[in-house]
N, C-alpha and C positions, 0 to 999 in steps of 0.2 A: 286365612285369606282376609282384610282386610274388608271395607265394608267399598271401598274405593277401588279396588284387583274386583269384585264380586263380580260374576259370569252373571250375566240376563238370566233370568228362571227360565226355564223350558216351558208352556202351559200349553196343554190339549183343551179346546174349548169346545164343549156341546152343545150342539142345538134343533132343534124343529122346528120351528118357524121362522121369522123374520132376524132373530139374532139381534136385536135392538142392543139387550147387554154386551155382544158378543162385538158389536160394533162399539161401544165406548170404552172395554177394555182398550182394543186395540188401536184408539185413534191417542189412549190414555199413551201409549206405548210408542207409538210415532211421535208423539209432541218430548217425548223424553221427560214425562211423569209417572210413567209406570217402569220399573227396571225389568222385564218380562221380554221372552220372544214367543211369539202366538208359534208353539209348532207345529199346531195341526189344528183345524173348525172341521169336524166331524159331526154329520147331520143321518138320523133314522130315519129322515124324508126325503127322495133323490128330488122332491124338487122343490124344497126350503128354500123362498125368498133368500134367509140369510146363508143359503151357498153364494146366491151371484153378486151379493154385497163384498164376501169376502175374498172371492175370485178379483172384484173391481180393489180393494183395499190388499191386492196381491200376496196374499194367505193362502199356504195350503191347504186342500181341502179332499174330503172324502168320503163318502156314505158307506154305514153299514145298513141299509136297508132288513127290515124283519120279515123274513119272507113266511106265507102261510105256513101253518103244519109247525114252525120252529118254536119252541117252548124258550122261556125266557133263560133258563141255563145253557144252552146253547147257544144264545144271544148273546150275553153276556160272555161267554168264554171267546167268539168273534169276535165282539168288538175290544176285548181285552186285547186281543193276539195284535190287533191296528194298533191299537194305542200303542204298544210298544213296539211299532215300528218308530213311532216318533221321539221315543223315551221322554215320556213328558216328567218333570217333578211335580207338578201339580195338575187335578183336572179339574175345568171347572164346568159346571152345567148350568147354563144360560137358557134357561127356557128348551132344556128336553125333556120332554114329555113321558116318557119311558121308566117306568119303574124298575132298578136297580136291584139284583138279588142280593143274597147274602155274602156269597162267595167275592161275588164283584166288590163290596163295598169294603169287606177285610181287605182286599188284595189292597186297596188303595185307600186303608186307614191313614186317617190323621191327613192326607192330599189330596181331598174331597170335597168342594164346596158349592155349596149351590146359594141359590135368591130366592125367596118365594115373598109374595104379593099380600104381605099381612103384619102385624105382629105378633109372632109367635112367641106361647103357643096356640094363641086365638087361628081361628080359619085357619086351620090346616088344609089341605087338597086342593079342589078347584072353585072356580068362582067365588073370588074371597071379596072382589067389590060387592058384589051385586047383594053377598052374604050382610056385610056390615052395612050397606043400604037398607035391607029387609028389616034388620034389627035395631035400629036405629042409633046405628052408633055416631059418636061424636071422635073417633080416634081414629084412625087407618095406619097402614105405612107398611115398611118392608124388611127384611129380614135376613141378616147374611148367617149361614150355619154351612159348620162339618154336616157331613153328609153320613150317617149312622141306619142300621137296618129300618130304625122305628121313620115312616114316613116322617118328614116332615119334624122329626124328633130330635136333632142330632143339635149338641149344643150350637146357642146363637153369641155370633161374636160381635156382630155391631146392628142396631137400629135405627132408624128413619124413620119420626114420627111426623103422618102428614094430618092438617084437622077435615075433618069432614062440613061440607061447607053447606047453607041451606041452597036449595038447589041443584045440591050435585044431581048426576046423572052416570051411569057405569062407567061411561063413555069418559067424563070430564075427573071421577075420582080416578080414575084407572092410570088417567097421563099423566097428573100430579106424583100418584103416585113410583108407575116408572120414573119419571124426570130423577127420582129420589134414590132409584135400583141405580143408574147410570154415574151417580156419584160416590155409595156406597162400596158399589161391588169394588170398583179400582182400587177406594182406600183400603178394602181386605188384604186383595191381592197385593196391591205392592207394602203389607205389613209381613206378609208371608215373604213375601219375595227380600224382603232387606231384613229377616229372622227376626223382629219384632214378637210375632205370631208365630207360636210352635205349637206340636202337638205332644203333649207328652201327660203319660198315666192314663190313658186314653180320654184325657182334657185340654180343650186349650188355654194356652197360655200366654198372656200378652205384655211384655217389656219387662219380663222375669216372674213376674205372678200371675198365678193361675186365678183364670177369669171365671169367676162362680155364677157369675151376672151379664148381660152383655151390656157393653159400653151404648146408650142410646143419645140420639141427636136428634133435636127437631131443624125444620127445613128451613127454618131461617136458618143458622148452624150452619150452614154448609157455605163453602165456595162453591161458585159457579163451574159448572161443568166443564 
C-alpha cells in the first residue's frame, strides 16, 4: 500500500482528566495533520472533564471505571477486552493515571505510548514541575516514550526542551510546558501512523534506523500548534 492508498491509523486514546493531549491529537486529526481516526477516548474516571470535551469534539467514548475490591490484573484484562472492541493499532495514554501491569503492556508492545512532563529520564512519576523547581533546575520539558514494564522507562522517541524561567511558578512552568506535550505528542503519532516510527527488536526505530537516543527539540524548534 502506498503511503497515498494508507487507511487512517486506528488510535485508542487514554485519559483521566481533562485530556488537554487527548484534545490536540484530535483536533491535529480534523485539520488533516494527523493521518489517524480517534477510535475510542477511554477514561478510569466516569467523570473526566476530557469525556465531555470529547463527546463535544464527536468521539467515541467509554469508561472502564476501577471499582473497589478489583486488583489491577483484572483491570487491565477489562479494559483490554474494550480496547478491542475498537481494534485500535495504536494506544496512546494522554494523562491516565493508572499504572499499567505486565501482561497489559506485552499485549500491546511496540503500540504504546505515552507523554510524561520531564525529561526523561530525570523526574520520573509525579510532580515533576514543582520537582525541578525545588532543585533548581534551569532545564524542563517533556517526553514522548514506548510504554515498557519499567515506569516511566520505556525508550524515549522525541523531546521538548523548555528553559526554566526566574520567576516561574508550578503553575506558569507547568503551561509552557504542556504548550510543548501538544506539539510533540502529534509529531509521534503521525511518525507512527505514516511508518516512519516502528518498533522493532524491541527498539524503536525511526526513518530506517534504530533510535539509540531520542531526537530532542527546543521550543523555539517547533511550529505553532
Amino acid at each position: 500500500m502506498t503511503g497515498a492508498a494508507r487507511a487512517p491509523l486506528a488510535v485508542a486514546i487514554l485519559i483521566s482528566g481533562r485530556g488537554s493531549n487527548m484534545v490536540a491529537i484530535a483536533e491535529a486529526a480534523r485539520r488533516g495533520r494527523l493521518p489517524i481516526r480517534v477510535a475510542a477516548v477511554i477514561s478510569d474516571q466516569p467523570q473526566a472533564p476530557g469525556l465531555t470535551r470529547a463527546r463535544e469534539l464527536g468521539l467515541p467514548t467509554t469508561v472502564v471505571a476501577c471499582r473497589p475490591g478489583v486488583e489491577r490484573p483484572e483491570y487491565d484484562r477489562e479494559l483490554g477486552h474494550r480496547l478491542n472492541d475498537f481494534s485500535p493499532r495504536l494506544v496512546v495514554l494522554a494523562g491516565f493515571m493508572r499504572i499499567l501491569g505486565t501482561a497489559f503492556v506485552q499485549e500491546y508492545s511496540g503500540r504504546l505510548l505515552n507523554i510524561h512532563p520531564s525529561l526523561l529520564p530525570q523526574y520520573r512519576g509525579l510532580h515533576t514541575h514543582a520537582r525541578v523547581l525545588a532543585a533548581g533546575g534551569h532545564e524542563h520539558g517533556c517526553s514522548v516514550h514506548f510504554v515498557t514494564e519499567e515506569l516511566d522507562g520505556g525508550p524515549v522517541v522525541l523531546q521538548a526542551r523548555v528553559p526554566v524561567l526566574a520567576g516561574d511558578t508550578e503553575e506558569s512552568l507547568s503551561a509552557r510546558v504542556q504548550a510543548q506535550e501538544h506539539r510533540i505528542y502529534p509529531m509521534v503519532i503521525g511518525w507512527y501512523a505514516t511508518g516512519r516510527l516502528e518498533w522493532r527488536e524491541n527498539q524503536p526505530w525511526l526513518d530506517g534506523q534504530r533510535l539509540s537516543s531520542p531526537v530532542v527539540v527546543s521550543a523555539g524548534e517547533l511550529e505553532p500548534a
